[in-house]
Backbone bond lengths (Angstrom), bond angles and torsions (degrees), N, CA, C in turn:
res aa  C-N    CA-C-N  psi(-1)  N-CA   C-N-CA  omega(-1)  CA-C   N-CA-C  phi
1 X - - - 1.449 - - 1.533 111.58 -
2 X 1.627 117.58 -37.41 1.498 103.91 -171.78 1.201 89.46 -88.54
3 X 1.193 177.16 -19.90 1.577 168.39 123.42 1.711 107.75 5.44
4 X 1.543 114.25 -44.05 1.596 123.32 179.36 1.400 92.70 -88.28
5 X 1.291 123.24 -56.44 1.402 105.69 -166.97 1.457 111.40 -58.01
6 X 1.174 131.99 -10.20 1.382 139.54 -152.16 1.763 98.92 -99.85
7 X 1.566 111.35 -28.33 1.162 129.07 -178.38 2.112 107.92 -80.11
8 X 0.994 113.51 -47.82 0.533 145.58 145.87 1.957 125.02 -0.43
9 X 2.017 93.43 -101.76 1.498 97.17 141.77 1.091 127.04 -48.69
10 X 0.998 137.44 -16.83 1.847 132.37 -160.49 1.771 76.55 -103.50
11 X 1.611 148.57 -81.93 1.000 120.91 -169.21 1.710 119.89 -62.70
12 X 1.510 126.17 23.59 1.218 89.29 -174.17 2.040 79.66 -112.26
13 X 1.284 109.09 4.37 1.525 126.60 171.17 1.590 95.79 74.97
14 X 1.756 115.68 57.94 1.348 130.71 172.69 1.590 97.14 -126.15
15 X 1.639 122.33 69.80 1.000 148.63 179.23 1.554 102.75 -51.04
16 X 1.748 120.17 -80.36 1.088 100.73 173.90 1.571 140.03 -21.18
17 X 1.281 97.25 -54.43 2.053 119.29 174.52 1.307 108.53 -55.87
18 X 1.545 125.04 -37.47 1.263 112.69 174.66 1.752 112.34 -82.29
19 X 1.214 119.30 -37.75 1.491 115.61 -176.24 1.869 85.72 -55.51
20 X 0.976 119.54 -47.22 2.001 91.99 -170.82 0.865 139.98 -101.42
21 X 1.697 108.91 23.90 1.238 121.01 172.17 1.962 83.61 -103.28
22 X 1.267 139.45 -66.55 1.007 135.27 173.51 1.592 109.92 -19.58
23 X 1.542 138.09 -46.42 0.605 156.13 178.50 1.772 119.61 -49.72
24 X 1.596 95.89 -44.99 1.360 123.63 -173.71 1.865 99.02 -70.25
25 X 1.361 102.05 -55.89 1.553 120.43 179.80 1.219 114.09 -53.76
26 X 1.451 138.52 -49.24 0.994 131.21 -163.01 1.658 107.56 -80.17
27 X 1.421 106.85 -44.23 1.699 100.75 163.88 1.070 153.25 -91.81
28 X 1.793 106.83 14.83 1.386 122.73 151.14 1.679 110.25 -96.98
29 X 1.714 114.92 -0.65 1.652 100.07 -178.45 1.504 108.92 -94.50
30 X 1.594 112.20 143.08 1.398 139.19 -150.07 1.588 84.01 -82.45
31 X 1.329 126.07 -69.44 1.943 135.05 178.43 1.160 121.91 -94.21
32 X 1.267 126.62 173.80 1.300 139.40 -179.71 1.808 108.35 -74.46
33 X 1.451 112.68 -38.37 1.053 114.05 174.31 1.590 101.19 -59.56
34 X 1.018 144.12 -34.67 1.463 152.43 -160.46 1.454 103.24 -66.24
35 X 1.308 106.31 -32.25 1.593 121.53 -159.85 1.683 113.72 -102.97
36 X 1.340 115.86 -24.28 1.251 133.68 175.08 1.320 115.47 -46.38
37 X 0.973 137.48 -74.51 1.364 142.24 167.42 1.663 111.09 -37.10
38 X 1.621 127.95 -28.47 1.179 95.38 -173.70 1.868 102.00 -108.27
39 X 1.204 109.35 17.84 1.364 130.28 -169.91 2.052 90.69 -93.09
40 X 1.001 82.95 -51.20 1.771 101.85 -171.83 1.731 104.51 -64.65
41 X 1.190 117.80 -21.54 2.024 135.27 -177.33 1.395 96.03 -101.04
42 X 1.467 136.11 -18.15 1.257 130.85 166.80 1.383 112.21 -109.02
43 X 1.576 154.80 -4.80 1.025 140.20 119.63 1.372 123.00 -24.76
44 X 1.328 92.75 -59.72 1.869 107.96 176.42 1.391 127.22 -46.23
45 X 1.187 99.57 -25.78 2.190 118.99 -157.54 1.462 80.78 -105.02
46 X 1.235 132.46 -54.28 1.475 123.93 -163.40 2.011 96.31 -63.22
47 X 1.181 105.92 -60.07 1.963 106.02 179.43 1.178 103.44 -53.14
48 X 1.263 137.49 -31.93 1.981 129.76 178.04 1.491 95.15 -71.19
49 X 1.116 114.95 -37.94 1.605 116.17 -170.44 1.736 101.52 -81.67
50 X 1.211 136.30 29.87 1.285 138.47 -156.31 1.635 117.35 -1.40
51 X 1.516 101.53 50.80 1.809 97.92 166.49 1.400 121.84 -138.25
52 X 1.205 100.23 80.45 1.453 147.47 -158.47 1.597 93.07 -51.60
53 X 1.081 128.75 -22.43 1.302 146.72 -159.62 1.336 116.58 -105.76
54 X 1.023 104.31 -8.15 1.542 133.27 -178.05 1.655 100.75 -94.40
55 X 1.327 93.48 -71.29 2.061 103.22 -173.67 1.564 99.72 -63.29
56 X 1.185 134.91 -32.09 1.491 105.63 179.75 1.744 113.14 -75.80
57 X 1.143 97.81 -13.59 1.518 104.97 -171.11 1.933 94.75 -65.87
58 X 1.635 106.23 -46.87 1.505 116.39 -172.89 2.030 108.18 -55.57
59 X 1.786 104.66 -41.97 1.314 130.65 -161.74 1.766 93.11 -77.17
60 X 1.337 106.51 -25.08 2.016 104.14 -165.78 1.831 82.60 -92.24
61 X 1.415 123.97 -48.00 1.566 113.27 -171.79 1.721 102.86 -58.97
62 X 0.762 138.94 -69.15 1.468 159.40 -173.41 1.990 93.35 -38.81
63 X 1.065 121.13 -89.90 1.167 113.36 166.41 1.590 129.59 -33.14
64 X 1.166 136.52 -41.43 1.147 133.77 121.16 1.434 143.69 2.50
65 X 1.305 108.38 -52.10 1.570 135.04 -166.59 1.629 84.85 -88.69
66 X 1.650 127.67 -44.40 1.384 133.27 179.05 1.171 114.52 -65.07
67 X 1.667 131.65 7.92 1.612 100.91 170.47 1.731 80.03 108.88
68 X 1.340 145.78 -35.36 1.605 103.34 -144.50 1.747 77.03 -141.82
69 X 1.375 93.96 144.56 1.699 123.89 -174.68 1.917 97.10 -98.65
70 X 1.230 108.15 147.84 1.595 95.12 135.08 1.303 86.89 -137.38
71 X 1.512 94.62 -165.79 1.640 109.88 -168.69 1.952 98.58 -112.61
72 X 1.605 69.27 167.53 2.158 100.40 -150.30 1.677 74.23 -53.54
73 X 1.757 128.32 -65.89 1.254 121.56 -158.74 1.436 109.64 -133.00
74 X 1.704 109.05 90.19 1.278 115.21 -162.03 1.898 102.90 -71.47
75 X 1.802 97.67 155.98 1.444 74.87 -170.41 1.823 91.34 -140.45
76 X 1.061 134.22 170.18 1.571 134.78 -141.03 1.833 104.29 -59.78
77 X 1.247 108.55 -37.06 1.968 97.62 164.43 1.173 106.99 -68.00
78 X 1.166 148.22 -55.83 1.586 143.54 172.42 1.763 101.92 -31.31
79 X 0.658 116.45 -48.72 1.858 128.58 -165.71 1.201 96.46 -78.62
80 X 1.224 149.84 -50.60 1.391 158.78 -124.77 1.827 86.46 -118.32
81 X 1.142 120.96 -71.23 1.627 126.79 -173.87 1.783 106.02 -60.82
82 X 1.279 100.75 -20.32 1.983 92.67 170.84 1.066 120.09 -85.69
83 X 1.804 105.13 -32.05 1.787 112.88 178.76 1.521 102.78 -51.73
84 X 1.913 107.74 -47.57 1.389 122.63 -145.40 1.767 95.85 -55.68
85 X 1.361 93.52 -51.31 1.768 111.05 -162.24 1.793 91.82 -62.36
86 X 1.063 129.54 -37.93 1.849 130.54 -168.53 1.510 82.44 -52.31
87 X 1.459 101.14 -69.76 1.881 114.36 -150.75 1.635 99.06 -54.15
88 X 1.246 119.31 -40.99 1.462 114.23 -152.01 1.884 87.49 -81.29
89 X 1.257 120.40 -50.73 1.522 109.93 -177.60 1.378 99.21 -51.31
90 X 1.297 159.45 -47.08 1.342 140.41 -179.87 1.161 152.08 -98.96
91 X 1.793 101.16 15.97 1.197 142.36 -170.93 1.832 113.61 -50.12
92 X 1.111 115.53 84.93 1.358 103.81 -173.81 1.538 112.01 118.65
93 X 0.941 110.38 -6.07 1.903 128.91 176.15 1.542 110.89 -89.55
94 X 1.163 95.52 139.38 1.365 96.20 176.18 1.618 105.30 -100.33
95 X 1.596 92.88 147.70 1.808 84.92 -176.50 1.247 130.91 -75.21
96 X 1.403 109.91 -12.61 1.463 105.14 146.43 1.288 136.19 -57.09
97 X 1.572 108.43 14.01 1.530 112.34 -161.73 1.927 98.13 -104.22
98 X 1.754 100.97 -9.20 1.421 112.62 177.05 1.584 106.96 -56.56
99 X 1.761 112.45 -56.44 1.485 127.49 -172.72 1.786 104.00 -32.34
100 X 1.598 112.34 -43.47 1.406 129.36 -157.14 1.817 105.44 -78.09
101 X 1.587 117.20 -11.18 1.396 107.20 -154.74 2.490 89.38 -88.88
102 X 0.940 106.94 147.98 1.195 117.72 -172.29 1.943 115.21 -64.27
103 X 0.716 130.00 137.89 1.498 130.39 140.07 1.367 134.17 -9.09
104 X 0.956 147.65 81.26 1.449 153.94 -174.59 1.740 86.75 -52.10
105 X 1.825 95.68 124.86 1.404 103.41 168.05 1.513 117.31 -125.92
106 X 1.358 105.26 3.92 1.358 94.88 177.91 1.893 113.34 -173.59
107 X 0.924 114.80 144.15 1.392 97.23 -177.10 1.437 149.63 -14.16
108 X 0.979 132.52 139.51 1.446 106.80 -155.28 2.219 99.36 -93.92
109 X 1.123 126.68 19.23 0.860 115.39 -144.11 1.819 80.69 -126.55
């Protein structure tokens, strides 16, 4: 419930109210999936708040929490060795083979 209500404040643009119900959510949720949704209402609140710079900062922690780093200042081998690793994991797949990959149910950790 405080995850919607949290959605909620952030559209009724009662920012404070959502940082502490978000607040509430993140340290009573058991997984990361638990936490997603109010991570996803503060991306959102930071782009209404036009500081775009803000939500990737929320979008780089969050990804993070998933298993995968990038770096503070990626630079053209960093870019080139992530494409490489994308292409080579799906090398031979058809992209309809995306429809087939499962549901994330639970932390990846």
């Amino acid at each position: 419930m405080h995850d919607l209500a949290a959605e909620v404040a952030y559209l009724g643009g009662d920012f404070t109210q959502m940082e502490e119900l978000i607040g509430i959510v993140l340290k009573q949720a058991n997984t990361l999936l638990d936490k997603v949704k109010v991570y996803e209402v503060k991306i959102q609140a930071w782009i209404a708040q036009n500081q775009p710079v803000e939500a990737v900062k929320v979008v780089l922690n969050v990804v993070e929490l998933l298993g995968i780093k990038f770096p503070n200042k990626p630079t053209t081998p960093h870019i080139l060795l992530s494409f490489l690793e994308t292409k080579a994991a799906y090398l031979g797949k058809p992209i309809e083979s995306l429809y087939d990959i499962s549901e994330m149910t639970s932390d990846p950790k």
